[in-house]
N, CA and C atoms as a LAMMPS dump frame, in Angstrom:
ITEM: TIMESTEP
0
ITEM: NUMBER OF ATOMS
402
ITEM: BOX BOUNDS ff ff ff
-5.0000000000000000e+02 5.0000000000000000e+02
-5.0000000000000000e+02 5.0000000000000000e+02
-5.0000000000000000e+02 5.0000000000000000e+02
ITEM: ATOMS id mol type element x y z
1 1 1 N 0.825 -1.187 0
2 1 2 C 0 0 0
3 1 3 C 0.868 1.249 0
4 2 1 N 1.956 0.998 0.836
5 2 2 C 2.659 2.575 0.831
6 2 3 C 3.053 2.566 -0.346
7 3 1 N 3.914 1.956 -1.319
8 3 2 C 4.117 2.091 -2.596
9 3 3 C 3.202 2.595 -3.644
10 4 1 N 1.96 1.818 -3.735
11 4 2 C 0.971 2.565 -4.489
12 4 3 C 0.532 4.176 -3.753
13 5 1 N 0.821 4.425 -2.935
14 5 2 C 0.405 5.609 -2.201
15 5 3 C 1.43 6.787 -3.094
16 6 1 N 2.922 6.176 -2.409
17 6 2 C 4.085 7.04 -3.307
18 6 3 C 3.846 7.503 -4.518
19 7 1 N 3.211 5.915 -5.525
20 7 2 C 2.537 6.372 -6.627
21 7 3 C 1.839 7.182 -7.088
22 8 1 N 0.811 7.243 -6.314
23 8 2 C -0.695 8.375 -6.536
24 8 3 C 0.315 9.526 -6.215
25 9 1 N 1.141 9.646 -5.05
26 9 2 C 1.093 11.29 -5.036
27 9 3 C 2.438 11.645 -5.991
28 10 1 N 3.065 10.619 -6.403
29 10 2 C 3.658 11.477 -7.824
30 10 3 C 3.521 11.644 -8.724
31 11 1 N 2.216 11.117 -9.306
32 11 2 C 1.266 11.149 -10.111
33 11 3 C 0.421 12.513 -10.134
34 12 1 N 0.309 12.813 -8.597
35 12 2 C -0.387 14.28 -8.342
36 12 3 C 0.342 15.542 -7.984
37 13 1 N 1.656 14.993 -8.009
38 13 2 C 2.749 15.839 -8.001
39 13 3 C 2.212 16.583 -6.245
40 14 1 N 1.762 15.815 -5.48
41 14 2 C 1.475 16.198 -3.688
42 14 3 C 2.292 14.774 -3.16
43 15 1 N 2.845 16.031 -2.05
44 15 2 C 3.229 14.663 -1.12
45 15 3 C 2.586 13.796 -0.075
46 16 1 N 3.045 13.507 0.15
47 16 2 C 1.63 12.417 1.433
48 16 3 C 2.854 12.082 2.73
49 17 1 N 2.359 12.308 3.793
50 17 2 C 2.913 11.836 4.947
51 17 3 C 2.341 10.531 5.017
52 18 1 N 3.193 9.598 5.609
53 18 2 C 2.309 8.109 6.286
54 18 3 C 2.669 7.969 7.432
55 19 1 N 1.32 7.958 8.086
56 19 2 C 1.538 7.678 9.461
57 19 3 C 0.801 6.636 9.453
58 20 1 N 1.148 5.64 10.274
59 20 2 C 0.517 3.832 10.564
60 20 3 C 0.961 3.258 11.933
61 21 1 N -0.101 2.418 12.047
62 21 2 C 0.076 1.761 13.042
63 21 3 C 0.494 0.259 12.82
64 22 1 N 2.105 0.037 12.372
65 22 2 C 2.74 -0.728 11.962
66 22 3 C 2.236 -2.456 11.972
67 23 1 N 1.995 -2.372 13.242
68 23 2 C 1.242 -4.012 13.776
69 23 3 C 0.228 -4.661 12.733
70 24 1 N -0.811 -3.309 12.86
71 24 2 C -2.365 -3.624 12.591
72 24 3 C -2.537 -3.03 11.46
73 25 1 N -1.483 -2.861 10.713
74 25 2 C -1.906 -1.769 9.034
75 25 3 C -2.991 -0.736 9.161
76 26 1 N -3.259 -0.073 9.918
77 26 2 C -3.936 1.25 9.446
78 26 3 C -3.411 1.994 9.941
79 27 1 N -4.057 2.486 8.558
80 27 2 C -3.379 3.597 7.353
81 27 3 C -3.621 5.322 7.819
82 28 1 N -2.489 5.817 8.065
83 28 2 C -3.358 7.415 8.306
84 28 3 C -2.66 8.248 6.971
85 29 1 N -2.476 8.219 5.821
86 29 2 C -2.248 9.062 4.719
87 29 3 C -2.244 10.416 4.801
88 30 1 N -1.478 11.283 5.426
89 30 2 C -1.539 12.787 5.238
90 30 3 C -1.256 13.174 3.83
91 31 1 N -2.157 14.096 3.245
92 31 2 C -1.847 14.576 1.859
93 31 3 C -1.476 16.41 2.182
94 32 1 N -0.416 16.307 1.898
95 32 2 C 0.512 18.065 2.116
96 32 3 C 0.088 18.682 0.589
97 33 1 N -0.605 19.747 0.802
98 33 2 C -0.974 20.274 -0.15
99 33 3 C -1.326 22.321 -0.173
100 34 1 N -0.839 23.07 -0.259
101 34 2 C -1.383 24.612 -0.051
102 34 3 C -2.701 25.322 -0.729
103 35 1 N -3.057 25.768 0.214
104 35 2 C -4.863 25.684 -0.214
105 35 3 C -4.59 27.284 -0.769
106 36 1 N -3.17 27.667 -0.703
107 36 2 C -3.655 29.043 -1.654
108 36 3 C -2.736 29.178 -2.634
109 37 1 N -2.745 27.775 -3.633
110 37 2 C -2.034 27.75 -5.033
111 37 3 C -3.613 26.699 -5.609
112 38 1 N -4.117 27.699 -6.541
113 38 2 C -4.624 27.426 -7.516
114 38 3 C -4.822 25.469 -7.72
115 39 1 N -5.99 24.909 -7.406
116 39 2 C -6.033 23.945 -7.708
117 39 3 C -5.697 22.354 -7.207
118 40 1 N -4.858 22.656 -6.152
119 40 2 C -4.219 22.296 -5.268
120 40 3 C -5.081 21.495 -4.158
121 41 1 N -5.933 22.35 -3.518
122 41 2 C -7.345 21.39 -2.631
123 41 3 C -7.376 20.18 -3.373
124 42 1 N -7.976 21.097 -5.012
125 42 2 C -8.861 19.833 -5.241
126 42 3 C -8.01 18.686 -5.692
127 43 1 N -7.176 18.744 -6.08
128 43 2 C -6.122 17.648 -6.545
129 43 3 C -5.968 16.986 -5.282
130 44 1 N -5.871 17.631 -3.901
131 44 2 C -5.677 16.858 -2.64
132 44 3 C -6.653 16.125 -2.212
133 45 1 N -7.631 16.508 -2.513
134 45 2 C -8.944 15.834 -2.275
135 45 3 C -9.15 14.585 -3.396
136 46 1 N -9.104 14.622 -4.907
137 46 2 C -9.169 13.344 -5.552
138 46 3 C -7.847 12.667 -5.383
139 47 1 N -6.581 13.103 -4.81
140 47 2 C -5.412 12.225 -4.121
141 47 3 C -6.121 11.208 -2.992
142 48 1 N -6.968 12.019 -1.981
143 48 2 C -7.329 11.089 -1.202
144 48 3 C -7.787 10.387 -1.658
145 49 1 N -9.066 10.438 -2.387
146 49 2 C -10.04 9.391 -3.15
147 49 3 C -9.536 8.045 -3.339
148 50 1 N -8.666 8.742 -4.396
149 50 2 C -7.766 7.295 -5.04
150 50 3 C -7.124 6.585 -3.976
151 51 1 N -6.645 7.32 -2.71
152 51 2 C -5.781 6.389 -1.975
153 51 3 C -7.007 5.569 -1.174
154 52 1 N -7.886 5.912 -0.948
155 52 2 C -9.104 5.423 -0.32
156 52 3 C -9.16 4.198 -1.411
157 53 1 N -10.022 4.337 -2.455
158 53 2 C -9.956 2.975 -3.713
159 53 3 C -9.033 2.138 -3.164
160 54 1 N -7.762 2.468 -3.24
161 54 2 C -6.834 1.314 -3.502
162 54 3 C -6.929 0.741 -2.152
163 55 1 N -6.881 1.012 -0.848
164 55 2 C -6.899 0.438 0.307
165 55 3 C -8.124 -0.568 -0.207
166 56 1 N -9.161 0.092 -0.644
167 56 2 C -10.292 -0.799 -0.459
168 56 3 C -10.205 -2.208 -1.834
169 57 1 N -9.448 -1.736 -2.494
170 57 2 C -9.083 -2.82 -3.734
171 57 3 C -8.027 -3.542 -3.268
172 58 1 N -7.383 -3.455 -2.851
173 58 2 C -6.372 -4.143 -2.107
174 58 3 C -7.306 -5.383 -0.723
175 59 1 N -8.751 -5.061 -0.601
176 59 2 C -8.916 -5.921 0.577
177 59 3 C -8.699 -5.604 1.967
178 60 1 N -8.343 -3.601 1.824
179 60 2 C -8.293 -3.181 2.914
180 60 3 C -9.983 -2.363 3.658
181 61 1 N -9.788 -1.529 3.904
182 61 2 C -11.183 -1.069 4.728
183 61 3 C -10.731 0.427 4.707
184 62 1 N -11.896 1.246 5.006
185 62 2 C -12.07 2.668 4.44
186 62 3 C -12.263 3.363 6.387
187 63 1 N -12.233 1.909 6.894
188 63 2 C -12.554 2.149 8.296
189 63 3 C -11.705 2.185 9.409
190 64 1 N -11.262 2.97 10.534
191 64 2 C -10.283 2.727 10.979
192 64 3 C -11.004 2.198 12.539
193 65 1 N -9.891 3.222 13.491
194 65 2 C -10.413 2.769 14.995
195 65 3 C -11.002 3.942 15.288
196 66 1 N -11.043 5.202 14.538
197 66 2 C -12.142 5.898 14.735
198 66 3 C -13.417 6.046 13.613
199 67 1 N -13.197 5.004 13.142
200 67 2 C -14.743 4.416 12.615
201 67 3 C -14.638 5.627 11.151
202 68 1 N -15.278 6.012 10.671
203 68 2 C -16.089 6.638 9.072
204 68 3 C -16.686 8.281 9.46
205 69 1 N -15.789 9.236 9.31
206 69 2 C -15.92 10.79 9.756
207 69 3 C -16.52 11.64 8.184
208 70 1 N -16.188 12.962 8.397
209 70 2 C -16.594 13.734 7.141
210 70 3 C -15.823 13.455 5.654
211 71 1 N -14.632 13.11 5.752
212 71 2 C -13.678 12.954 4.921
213 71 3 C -14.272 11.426 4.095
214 72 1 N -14.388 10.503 4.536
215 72 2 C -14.316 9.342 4.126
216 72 3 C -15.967 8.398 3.809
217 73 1 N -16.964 9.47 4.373
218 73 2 C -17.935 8.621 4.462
219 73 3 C -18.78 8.547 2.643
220 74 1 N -18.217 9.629 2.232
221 74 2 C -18.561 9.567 0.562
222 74 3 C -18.251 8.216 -0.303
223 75 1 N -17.197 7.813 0.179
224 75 2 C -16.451 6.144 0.327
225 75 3 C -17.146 5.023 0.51
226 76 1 N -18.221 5.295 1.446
227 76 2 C -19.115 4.206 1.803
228 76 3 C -19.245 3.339 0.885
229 77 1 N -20.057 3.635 0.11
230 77 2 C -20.008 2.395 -1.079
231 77 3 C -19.619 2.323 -1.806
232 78 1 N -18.43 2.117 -1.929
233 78 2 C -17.127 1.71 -2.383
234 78 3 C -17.068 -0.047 -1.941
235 79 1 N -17.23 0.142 -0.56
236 79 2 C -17.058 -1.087 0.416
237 79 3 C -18.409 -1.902 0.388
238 80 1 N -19.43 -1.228 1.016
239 80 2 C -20.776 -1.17 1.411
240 80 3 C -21.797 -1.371 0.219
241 81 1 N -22.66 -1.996 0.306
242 81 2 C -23.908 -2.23 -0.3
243 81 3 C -25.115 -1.668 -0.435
244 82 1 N -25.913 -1.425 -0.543
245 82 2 C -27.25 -0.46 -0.413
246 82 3 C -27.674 -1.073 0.951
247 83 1 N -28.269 -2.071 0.814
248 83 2 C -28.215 -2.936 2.107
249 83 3 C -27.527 -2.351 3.338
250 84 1 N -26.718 -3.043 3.141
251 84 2 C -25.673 -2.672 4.496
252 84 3 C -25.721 -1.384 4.642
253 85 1 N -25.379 0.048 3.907
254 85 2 C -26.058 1.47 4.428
255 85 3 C -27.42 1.307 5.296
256 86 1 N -28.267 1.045 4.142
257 86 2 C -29.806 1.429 4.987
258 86 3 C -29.673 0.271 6.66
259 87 1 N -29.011 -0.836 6.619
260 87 2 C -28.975 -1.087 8.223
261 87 3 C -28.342 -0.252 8.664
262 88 1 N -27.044 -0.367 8.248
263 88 2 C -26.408 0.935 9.558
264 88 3 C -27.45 2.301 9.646
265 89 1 N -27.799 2.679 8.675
266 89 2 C -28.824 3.9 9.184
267 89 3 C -30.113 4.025 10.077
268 90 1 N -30.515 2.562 9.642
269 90 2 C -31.872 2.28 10.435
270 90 3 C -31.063 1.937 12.485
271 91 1 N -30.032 0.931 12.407
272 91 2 C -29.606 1.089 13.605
273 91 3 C -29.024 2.092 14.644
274 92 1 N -28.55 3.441 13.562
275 92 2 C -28.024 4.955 14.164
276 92 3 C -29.374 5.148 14.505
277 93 1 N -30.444 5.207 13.64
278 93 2 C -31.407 6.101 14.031
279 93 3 C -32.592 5.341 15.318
280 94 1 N -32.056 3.747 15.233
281 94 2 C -32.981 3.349 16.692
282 94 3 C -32.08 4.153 18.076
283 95 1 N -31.155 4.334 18.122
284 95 2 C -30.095 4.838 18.726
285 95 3 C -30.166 6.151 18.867
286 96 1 N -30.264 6.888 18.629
287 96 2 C -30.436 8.37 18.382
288 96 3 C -31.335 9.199 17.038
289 97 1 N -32.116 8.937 17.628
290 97 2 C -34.114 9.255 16.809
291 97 3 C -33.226 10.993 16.499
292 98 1 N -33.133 11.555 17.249
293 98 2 C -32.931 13.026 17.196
294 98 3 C -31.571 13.562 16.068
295 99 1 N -30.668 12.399 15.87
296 99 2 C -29.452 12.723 14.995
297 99 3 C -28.851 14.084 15.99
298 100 1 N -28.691 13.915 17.214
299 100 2 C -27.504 14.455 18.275
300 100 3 C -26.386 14.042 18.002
301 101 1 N -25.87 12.851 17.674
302 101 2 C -24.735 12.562 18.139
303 101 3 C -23.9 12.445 16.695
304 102 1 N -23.073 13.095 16.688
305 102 2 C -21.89 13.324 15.467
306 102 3 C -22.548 13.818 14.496
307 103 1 N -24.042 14.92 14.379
308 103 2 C -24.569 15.002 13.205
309 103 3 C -23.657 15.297 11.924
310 104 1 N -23.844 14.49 11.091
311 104 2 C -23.74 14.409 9.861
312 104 3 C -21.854 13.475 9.232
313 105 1 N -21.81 12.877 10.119
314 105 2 C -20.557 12.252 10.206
315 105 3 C -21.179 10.412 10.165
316 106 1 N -20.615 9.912 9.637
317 106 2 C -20.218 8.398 9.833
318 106 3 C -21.412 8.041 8.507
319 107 1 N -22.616 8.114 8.384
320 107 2 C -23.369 8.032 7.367
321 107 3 C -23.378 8.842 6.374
322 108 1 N -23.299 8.115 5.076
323 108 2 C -23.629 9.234 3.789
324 108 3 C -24.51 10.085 3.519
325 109 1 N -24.941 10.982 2.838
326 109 2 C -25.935 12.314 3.17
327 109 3 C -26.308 11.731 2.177
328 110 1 N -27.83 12.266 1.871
329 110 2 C -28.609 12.878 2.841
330 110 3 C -29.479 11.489 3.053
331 111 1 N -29.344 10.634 4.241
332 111 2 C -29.915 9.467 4.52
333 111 3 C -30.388 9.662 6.037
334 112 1 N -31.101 10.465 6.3
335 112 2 C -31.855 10.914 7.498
336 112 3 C -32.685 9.959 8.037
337 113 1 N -32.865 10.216 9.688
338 113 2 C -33.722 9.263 10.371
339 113 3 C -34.918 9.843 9.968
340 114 1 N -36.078 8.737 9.959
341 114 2 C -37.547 8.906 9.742
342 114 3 C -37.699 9.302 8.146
343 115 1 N -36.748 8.931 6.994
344 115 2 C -36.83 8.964 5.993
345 115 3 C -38.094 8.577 5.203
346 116 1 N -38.767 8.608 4.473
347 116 2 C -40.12 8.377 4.337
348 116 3 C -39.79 7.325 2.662
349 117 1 N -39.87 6.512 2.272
350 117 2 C -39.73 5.676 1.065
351 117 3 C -40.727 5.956 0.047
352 118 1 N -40.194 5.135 -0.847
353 118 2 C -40.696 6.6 -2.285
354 118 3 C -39.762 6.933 -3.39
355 119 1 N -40.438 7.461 -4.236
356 119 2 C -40.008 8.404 -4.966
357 119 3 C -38.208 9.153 -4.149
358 120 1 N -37.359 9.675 -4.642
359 120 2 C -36.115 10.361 -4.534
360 120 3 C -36.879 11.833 -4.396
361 121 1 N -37.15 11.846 -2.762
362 121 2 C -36.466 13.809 -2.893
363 121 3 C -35.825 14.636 -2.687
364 122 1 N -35.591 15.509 -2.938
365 122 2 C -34.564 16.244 -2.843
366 122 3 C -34.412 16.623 -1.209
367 123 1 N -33.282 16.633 -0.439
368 123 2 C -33.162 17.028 1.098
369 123 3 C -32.557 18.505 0.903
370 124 1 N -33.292 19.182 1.658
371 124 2 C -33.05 20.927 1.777
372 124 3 C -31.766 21.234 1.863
373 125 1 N -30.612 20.147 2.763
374 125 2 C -29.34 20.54 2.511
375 125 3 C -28.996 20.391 1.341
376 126 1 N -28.985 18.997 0.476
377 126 2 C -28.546 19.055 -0.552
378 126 3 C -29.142 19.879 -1.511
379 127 1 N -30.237 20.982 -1.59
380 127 2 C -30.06 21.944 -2.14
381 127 3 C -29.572 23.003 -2.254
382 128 1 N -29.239 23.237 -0.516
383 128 2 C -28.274 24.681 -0.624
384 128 3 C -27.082 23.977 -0.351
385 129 1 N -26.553 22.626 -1.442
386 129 2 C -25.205 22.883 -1.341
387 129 3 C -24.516 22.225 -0.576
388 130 1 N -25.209 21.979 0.756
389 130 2 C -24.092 21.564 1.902
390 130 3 C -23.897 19.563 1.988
391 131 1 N -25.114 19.07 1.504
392 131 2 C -24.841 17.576 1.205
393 131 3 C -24.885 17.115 -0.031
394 132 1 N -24.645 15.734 -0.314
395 132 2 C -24.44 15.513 -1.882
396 132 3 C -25.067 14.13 -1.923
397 133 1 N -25.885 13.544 -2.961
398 133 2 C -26.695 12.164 -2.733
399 133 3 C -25.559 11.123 -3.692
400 134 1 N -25.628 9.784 -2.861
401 134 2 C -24.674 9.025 -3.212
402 134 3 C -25.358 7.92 -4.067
């Protein structure tokens, strides 16, 4: 994995720190990148992507020991199934009906508790912007 990593980021001309937890292979990939040269984010951001893919093509996991945050949960199904989302969502939301706890982290947007089945509609965040449907 670190090799293909080296790869991607000289490919993206960004460097990547690796930090790991040698024993247990996971992966913490820092991508070094300056958010005030032109273009640069976003190249850091589809750097991650790809390094995400390959962990998960390789037979690795998108998941660590702090579980699926803002960065990575777009990833979900990559790994994950339609299935397997809608349980994990239905089990967050027997758990916390109110979406208190980590709102908007670990599940893909916009997959809200008390979702109503149906037709696809549009969720008010993902119209102004702030979520994206997977």
């Amino acid at each position: 994995m670190l090799e293909r990593i080296d790869e991607l980021s000289r490919e993206h001309g960004l460097r990547v720190a690796n930090v790991f937890h040698a024993g247990d292979g996971n992966l913490h990939p820092l991508v070094c990148y300056d958010a005030s040269v032109a273009g640069e984010p976003e190249r850091a951001e589809e750097l991650a992507g790809l390094i995400v893919a390959a962990c998960v093509d390789a037979g690795g996991s998108i998941t660590g020991e702090h579980g699926v945050g803002v960065d990575k949960k777009r990833y979900m199904p990559r790994m994950f199934g339609e299935g397997d989302l809608d349980a994990f969502q239905r089990l967050r939301c027997a758990f916390d009906p109110a979406g208190l706890a980590n709102p908007g982290k670990v599940m893909p947007t916009p997959r809200l508790c008390g979702g109503v089945p149906g037709p696809y509609r549009q969720h008010p965040l993902e119209a102004a912007g702030v979520a994206e449907r997977f």
